[in-house]
C-alpha positions as CSV (number, residue, x, y, z in Angstrom):
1,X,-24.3,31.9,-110.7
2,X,-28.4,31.6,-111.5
3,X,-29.5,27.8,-111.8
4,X,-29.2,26.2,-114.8
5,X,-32.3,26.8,-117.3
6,X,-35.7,24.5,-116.6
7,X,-36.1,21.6,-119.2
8,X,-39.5,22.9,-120.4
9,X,-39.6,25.8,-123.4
10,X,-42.3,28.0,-121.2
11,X,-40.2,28.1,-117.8
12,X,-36.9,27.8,-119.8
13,X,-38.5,31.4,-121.6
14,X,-39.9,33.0,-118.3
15,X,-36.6,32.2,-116.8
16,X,-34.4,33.8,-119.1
17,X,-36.3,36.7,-119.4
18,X,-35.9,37.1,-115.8
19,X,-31.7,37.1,-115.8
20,X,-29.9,40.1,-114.8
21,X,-27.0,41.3,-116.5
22,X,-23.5,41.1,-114.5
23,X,-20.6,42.9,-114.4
24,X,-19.4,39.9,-116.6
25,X,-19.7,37.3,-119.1
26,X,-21.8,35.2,-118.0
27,X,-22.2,31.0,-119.5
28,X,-25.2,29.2,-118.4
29,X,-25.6,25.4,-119.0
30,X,-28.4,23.8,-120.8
31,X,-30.4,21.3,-118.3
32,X,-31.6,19.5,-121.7
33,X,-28.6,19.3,-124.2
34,X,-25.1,18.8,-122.4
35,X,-22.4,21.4,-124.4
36,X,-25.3,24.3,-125.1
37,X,-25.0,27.3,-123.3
38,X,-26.7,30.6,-123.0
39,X,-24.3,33.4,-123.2
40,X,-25.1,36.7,-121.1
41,X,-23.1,40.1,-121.7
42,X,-23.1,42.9,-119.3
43,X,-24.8,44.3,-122.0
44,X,-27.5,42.3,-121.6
45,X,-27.2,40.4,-124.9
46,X,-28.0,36.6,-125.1
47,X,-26.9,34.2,-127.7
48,X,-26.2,30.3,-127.5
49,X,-23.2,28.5,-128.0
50,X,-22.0,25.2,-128.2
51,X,-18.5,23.7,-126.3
52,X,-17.3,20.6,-127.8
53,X,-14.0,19.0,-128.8
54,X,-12.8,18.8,-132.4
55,X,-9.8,17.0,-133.4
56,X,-9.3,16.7,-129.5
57,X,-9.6,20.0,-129.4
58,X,-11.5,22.4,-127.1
59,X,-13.6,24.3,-129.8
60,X,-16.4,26.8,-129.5
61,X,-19.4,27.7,-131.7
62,X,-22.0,30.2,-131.3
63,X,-25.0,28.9,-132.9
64,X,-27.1,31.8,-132.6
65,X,-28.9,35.4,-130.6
66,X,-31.6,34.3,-128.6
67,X,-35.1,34.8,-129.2
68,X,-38.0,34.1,-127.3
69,X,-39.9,33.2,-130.9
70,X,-37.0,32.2,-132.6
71,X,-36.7,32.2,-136.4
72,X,-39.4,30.1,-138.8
73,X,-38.9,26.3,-138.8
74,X,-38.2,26.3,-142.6
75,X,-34.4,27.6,-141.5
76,X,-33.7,24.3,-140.2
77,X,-30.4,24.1,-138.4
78,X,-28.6,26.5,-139.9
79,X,-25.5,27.8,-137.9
80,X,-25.0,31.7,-137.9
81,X,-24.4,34.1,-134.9
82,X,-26.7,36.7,-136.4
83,X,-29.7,34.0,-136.4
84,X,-32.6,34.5,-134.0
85,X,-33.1,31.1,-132.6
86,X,-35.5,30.1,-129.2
87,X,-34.0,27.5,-126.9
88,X,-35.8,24.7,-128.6
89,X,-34.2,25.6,-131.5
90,X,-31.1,26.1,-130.0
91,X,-31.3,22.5,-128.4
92,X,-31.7,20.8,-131.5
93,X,-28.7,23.2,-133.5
94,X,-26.3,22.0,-130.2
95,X,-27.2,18.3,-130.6
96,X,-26.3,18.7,-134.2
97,X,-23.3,20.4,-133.9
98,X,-22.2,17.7,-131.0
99,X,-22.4,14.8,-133.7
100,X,-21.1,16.6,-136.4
101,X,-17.9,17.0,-133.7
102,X,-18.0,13.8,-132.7
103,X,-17.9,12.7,-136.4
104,X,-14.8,14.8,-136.9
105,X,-16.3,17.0,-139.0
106,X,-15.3,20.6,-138.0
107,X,-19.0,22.7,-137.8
108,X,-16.9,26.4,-138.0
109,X,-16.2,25.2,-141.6
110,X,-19.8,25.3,-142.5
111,X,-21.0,28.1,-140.6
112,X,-22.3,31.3,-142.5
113,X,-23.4,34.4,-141.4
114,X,-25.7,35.7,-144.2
115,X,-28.8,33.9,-145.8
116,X,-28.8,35.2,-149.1
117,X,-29.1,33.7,-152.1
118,X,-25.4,35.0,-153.5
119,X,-24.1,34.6,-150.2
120,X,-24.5,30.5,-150.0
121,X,-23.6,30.8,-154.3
122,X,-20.4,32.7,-153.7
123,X,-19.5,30.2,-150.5
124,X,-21.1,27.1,-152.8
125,X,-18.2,28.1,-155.5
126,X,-15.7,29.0,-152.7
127,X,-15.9,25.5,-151.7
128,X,-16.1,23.9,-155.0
129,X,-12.5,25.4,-155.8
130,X,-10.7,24.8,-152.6
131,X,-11.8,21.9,-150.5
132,X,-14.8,20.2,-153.4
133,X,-17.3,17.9,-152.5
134,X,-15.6,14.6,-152.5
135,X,-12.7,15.4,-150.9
136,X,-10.8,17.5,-153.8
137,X,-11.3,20.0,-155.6
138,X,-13.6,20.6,-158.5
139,X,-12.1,20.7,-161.9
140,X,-11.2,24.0,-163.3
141,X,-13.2,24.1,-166.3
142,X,-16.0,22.7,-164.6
143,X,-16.4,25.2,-161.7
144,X,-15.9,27.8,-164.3
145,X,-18.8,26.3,-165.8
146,X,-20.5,26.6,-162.6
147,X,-19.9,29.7,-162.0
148,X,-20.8,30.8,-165.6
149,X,-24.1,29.3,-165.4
150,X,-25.1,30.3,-161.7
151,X,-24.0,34.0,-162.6
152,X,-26.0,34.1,-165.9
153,X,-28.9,31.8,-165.8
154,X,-29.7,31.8,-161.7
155,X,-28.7,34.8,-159.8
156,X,-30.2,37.5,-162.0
157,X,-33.9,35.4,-161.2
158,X,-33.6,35.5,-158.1
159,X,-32.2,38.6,-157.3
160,X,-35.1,39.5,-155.0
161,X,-34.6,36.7,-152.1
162,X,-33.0,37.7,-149.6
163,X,-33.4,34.7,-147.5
164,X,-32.3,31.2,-149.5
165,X,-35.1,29.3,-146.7
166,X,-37.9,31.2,-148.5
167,X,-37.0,29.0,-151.7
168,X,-39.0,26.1,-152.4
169,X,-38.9,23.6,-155.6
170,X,-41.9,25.8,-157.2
171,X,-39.3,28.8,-157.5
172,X,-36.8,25.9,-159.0
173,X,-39.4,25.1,-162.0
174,X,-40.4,29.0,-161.8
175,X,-36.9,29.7,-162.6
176,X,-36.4,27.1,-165.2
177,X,-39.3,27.9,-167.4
178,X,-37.8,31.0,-168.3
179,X,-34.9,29.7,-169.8
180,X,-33.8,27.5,-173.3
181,X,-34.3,23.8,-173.3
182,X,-30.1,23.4,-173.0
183,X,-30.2,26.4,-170.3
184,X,-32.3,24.3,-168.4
185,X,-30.3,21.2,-168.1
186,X,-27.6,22.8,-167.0
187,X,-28.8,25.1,-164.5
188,X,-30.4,22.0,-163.5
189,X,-27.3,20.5,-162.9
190,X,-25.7,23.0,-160.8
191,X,-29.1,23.7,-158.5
192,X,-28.9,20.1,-158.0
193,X,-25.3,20.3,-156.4
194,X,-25.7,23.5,-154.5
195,X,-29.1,21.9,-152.6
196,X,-27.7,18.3,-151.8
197,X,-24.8,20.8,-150.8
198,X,-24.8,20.0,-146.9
199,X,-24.8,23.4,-145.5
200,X,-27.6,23.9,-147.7
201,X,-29.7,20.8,-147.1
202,X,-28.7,22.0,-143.1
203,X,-29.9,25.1,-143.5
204,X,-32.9,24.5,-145.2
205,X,-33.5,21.3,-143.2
206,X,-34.5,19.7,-146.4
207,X,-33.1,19.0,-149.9
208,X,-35.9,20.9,-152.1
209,X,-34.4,19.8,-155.7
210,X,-35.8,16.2,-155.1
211,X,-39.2,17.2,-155.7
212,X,-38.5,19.8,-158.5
213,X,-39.7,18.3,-161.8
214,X,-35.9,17.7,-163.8
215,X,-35.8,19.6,-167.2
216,X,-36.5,16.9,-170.4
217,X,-33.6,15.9,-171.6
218,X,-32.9,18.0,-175.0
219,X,-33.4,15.8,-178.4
220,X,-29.9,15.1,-180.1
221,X,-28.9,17.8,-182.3
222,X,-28.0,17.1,-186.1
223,X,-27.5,20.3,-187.4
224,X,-24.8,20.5,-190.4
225,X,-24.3,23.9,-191.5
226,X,-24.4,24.0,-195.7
227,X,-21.6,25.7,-198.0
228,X,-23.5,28.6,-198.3
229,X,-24.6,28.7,-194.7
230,X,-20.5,28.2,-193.6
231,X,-19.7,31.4,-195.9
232,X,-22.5,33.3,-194.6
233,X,-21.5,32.7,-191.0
234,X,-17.4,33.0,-192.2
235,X,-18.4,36.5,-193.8
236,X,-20.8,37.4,-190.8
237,X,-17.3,36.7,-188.2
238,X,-15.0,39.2,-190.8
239,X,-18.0,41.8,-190.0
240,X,-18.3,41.4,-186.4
241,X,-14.8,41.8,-185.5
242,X,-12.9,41.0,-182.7
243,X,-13.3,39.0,-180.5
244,X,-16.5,37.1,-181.1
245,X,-15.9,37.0,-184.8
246,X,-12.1,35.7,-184.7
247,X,-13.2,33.4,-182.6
248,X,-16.0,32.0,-184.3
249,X,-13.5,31.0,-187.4
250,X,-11.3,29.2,-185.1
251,X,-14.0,26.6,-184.3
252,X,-15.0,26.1,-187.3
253,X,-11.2,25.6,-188.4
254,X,-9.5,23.6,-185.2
255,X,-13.3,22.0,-184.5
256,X,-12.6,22.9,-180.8
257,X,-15.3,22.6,-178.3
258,X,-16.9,26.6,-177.5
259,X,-14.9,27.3,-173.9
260,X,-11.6,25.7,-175.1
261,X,-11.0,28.0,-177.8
262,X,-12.9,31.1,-175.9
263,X,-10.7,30.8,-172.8
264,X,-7.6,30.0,-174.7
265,X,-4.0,31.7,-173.3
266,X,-1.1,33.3,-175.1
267,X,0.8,30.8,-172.9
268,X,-1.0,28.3,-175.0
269,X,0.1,29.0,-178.2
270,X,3.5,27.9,-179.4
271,X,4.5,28.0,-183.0
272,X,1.8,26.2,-185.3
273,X,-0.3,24.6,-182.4
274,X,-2.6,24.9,-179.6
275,X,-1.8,22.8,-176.3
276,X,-3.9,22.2,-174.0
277,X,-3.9,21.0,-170.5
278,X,-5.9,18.3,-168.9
279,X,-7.7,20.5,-166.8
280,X,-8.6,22.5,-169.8
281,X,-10.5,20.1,-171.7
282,X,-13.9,18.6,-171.1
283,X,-12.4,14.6,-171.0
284,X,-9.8,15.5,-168.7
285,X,-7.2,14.4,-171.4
286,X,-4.5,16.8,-172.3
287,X,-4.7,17.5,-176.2
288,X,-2.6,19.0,-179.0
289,X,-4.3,20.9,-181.4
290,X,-2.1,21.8,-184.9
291,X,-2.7,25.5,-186.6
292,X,-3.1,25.0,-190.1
293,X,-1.4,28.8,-191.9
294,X,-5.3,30.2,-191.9
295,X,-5.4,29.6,-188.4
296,X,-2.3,30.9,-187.3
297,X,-2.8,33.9,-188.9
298,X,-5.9,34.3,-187.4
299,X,-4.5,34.1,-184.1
300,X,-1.3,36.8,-185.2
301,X,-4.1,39.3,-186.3
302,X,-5.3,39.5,-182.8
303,X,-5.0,42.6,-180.3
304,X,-2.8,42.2,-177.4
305,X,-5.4,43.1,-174.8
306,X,-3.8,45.1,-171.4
307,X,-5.5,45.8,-167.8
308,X,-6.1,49.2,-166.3
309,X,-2.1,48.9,-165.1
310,X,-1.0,48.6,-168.6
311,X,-0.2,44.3,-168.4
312,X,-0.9,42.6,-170.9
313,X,-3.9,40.2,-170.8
314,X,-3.0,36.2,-170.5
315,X,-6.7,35.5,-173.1
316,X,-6.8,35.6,-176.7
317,X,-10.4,36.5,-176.7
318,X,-11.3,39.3,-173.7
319,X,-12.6,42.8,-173.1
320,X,-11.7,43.0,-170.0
321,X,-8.2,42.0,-170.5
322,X,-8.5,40.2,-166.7
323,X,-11.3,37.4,-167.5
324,X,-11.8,35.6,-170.7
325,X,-14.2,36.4,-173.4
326,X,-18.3,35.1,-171.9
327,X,-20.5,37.3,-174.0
328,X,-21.4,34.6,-176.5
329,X,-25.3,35.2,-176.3
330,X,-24.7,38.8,-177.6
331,X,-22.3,37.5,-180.0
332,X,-24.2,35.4,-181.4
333,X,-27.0,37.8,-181.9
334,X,-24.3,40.0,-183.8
335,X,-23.4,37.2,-185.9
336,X,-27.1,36.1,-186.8
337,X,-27.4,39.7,-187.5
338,X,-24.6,39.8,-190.0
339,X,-25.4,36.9,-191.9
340,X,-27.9,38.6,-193.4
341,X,-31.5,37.9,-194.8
342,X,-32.7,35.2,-194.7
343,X,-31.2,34.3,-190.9
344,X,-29.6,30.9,-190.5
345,X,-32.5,28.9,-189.4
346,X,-31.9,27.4,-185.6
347,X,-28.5,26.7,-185.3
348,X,-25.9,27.2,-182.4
349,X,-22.4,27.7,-181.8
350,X,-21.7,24.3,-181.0
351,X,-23.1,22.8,-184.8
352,X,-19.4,24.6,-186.1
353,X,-17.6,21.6,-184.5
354,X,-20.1,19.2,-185.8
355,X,-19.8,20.8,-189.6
356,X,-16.2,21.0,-189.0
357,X,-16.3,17.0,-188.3
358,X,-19.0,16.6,-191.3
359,X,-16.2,18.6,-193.9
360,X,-13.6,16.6,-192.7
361,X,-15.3,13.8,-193.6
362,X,-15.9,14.7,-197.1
363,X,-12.3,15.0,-197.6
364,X,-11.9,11.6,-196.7
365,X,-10.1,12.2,-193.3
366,X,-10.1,8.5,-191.5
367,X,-12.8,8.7,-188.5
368,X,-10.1,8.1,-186.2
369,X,-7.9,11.2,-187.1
370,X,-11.4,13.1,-187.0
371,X,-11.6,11.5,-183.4
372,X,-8.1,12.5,-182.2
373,X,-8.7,16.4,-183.5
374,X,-12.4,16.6,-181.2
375,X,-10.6,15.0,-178.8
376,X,-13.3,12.4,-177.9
377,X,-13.1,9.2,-176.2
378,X,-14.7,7.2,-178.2
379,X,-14.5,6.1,-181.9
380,X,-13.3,3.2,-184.1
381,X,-10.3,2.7,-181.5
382,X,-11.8,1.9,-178.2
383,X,-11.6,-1.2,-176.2
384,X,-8.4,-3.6,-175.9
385,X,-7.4,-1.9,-178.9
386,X,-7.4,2.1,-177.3
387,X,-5.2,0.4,-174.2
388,X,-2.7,-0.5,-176.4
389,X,-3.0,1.8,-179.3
390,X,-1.1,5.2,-178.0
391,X,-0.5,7.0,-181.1
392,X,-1.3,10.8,-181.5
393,X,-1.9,11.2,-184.7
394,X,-0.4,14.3,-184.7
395,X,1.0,14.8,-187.9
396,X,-2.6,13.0,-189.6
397,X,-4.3,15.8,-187.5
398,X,-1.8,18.2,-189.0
399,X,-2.2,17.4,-192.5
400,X,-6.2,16.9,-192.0
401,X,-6.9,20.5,-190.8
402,X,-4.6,22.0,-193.4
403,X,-6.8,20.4,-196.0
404,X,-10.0,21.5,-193.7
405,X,-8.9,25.2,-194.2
406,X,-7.9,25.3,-198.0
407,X,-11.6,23.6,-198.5
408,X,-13.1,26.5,-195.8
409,X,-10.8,28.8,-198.2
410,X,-12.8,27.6,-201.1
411,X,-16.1,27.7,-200.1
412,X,-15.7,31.2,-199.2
413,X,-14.6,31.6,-202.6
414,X,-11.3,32.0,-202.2
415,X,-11.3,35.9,-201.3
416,X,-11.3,35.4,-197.1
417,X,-10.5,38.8,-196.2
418,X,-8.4,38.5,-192.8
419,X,-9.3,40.4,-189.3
420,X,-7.2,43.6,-189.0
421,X,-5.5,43.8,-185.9
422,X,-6.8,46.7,-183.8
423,X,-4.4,49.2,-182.3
């Protein structure tokens, strides 16, 4: 077996370019960093890998092909097989993967091949659905979220790095200029995850979001839609059909937040209300949500969407039939465009639930009923009195959003003409 590789990075270099292939594998030991080894084929292919223990057991890792240059320093210690790495390099990727063993923390688990940007996105999300961050997994809704926002707002800007170590916080504020204010926060949000992400902050050998300047946070929105602006945008819904438009009535009627009533499930519906899970809502409280007759009819007028196979779709709101309904920016362009001139001036989605709160209050609806149909957490019952106060309200919620659709009735002038259900 040739002697074990010099300590110094120029003989350590001449040396290994002077090693003949064998008949066999060969292993040769690091003088420098006990568990590396430099891995010869008969081929005459060289990489370096890393023995260690984990859980007490004998474990593997190739860290990397070797390279006499190795890869640029901005990669960090990333661990992938395909990586060109020098043995400095490789020295200082072994003594990581040593502690990270002797830590108990399994290295294999982290390890990815590709350096892409949608590579380390699609593994970020893998991760955030099965193992999470903090030792469970990420909420449903909220990794949907995640991966709603990293598909429309992040990938499609960066669709031209191939290599996520090229990225540095400049191409963070680059790619948040270009979006709205709200877009901002939230994509924000996510790139702050995915970079203190450790594989990431590994790989890149630095955690790039700290010096990123964050997005200002967005001023409190107030926005009330008026009689004539709520029958303008009911009309605009009846003209744009399914499913945006059907949609859009429901949260002005049930006063839902957007993604509850967008991703809603037949399996959700029973009789005269909408139940949802905790997982499904943003408090993490389960909530009941009664129909009033409008509604429900609403709902009955809606296509029963099938897949390629001919199954029928588990979404209300789809056009795929397999995924729920995410087009809302186009939506909402459809619906602006129906309302007619003059456009609605600057108003979003998310003011239906406030002007559904604001009508109910007209009616004189109690502020705590109003509270218990949003399904907040706050409100006049909070404190010792919410740990001992338990009731649902449900049939106050019932008999408040009947009233809310008889007035939404009205101000349309009492001629609502209802969505025909498509063949």
């Amino acid at each position: 077996m040739p002697e074990t590789i010099p300590a110094q990075f120029k003989k350590a270099a001449a040396f290994i370019a002077a090693l003949k292939p064998g008949e066999s594998r060969q292993e040769i030991p690091d003088s420098a960093q006990a568990g590396l080894y430099l891995v010869m084929q008969p081929s005459g292919a060289l990489s370096f890998a890393v023995r260690t223990k984990i859980d007490g057991k004998a474990a593997k890792v190739t860290i990397g092909r070797y390279d006499e240059v190795g890869s640029n320093d901005r990669a960090g210690n990333i661990i992938s097989a395909s990586r060109a790495i020098n043995v400095t390099q490789a020295r200082a990727i072994a003594e990581t993967v040593m502690a990270d063993a002797k830590r108990g923390n399994d290295p294999r688990a982290t390890k990815i091949d590709r350096t892409s940007v949608g590579a380390w996105f699609d593994e970020f999300m893998k991760t955030a659905r099965t193992t999470g961050f903090k030792g469970r997994p990420v909420k449903a809704s909220t990794a949907d979220e995640y991966e709603r926002i990293i598909t429309t707002n992040v990938k499609p800007h960066w669709k031209h790095v191939t290599d996520i170590r090229t990225i540095d916080y400049r191409d963070v504020e680059k790619l948040l200029a270009k979006l709205t204010p709200g877009a901002r926060r939230n994509a924000f949000a996510v790139l702050s995850a995915f970079f203190r992400w450790k594989p990431v902050a590994r790989a890149m050998g630095r955690n790039i979001i700290e010096l990123a300047e964050a997005p200002a946070k967005p001023q409190s929105r107030d926005r009330v839609l008026s009689l004539d602006e709520i029958k303008a945008v009911w009309k605009a819904a009846e003209k744009c059909g399914y499913p945006f438009g059907p949609m859009a009535q429901l949260l002005l009627l049930t006063g839902q937040r957007r993604d509850e009533i967008a991703n809603l499930k037949w399996s959700e519906i029973s009789d005269d209300r909408i139940t949802l899970e905790a997982a499904r809502t943003k408090n993490s409280r389960p909530h009941v949500v009664p129909l009033a007759p409008l509604a429900s009819t609403i709902i009955e007028a809606l296509p029963k969407m099938h897949d390629a196979d001919g199954n029928p779709s588990e979404y209300l709101f789809t056009t795929t039939a397999t995924t729920p309904f995410s087009g809302f920016s186009n939506g909402k362009k459809a619906l602006d465009k129906h309302c007619g001139e003059p456009a609605l001036p600057d108003w979003h989605l998310h003011d239906l639930r406030r002007t559904c709160a604001t009508e109910l209050a007209k009616l004189g609806i109690k502020q705590e009923v109003t509270e218990a149909i949003l399904n907040h957490k706050t409100g006049k019952v909070s404190g010792v009195a919410a740990i001992y106060n338990r009731y649902d309200y449900q049939d106050e919620k019932r008999e408040a959003l009947e009233q809310l659709a008889t007035r939404i009735q009205s101000i349309t002038a009492d001629n609502v003409t209802m969505l025909k259900k498509l063949a």
